[in-house]
C-alpha positions as CSV (number, residue, x, y, z in Angstrom):
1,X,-16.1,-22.6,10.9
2,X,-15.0,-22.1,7.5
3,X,-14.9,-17.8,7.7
4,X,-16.6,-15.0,8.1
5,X,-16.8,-13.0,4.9
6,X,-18.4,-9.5,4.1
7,X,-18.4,-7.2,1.3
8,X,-17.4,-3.6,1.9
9,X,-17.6,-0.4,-0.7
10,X,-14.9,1.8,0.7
11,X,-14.0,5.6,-0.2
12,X,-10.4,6.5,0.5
13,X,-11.6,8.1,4.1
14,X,-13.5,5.0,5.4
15,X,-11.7,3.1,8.2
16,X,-12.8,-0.5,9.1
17,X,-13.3,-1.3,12.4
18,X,-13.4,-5.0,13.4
19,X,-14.3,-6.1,17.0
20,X,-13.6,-9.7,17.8
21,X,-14.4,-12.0,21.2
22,X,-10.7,-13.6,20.7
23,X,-7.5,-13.5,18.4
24,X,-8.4,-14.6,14.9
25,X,-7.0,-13.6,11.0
26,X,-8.8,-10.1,9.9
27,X,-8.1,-10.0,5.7
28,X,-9.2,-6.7,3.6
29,X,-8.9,-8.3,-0.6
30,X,-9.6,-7.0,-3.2
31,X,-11.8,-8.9,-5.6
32,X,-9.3,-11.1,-7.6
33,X,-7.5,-11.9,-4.0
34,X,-10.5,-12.5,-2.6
35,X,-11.2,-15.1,-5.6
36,X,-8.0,-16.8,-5.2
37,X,-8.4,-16.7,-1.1
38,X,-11.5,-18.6,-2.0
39,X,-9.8,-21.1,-4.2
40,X,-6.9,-21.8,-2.0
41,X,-4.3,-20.1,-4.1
42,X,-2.0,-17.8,-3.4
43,X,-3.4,-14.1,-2.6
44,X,-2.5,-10.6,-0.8
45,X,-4.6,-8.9,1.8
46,X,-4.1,-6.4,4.0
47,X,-4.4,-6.9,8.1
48,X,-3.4,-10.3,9.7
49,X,-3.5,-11.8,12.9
50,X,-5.3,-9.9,15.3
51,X,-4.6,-10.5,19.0
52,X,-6.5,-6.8,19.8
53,X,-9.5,-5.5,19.8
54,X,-10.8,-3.7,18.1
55,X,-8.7,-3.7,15.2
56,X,-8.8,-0.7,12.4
57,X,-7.5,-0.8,9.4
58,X,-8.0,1.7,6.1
59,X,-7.7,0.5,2.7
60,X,-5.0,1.6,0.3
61,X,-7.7,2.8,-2.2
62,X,-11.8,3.0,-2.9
63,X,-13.7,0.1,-4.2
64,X,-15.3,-2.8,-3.4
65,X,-13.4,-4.8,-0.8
66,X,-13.8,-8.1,0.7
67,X,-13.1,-8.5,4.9
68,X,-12.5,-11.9,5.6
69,X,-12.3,-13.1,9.6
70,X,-10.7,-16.7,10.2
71,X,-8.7,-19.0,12.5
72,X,-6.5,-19.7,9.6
73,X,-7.4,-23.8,9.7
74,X,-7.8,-24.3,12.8
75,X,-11.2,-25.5,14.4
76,X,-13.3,-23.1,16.4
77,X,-15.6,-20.3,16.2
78,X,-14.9,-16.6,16.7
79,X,-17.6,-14.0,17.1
80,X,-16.9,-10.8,14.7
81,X,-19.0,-7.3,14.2
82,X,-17.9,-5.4,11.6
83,X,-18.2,-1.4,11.2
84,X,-17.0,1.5,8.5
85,X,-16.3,4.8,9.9
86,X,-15.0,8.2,8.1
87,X,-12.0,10.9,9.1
88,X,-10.7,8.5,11.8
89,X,-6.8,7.9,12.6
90,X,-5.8,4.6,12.2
């Protein structure tokens, strides 16, 4: 498993919700990060290693975001749903 990768379009209220079967990386990029993250440079994202879930996170603004679930290199699948919910507490 390379990663699991979806595009989100997120307003300042959305909060993503990412339920995973076991601990794995959960990244929100932007688009340039998300470009570097594909090209192995260096890049910032928000999230990290999840050992809980489900796992919520909001964005810092609106926009098109990239959510990015992997085992950061090491071999294995995970099993990942992904969900965007309004007005919730983080």
């Amino acid at each position: 498993m390379e990663y699991l990768h979806q595009e989100l379009d997120l307003s300042r209220v959305d909060v993503v919700e990412v339920t995973l079967d076991h601990a794995a990386n959960v990244l929100l990029l932007d688009p340039s990060n998300y470009l570097a993250y594909q090209q192995k440079r260096p890049y910032r994202y928000y999230g990290g290693h999840v050992t809980r879930s489900p796992f919520r996170l909001r964005a810092p603004h609106a926009g098109k975001w990239h959510l990015v679930v992997d085992l950061g290199g090491v071999p294995g699948t995970v099993r990942s749903s992904v969900r965007v919910i309004s007005n919730v507490a983080v």
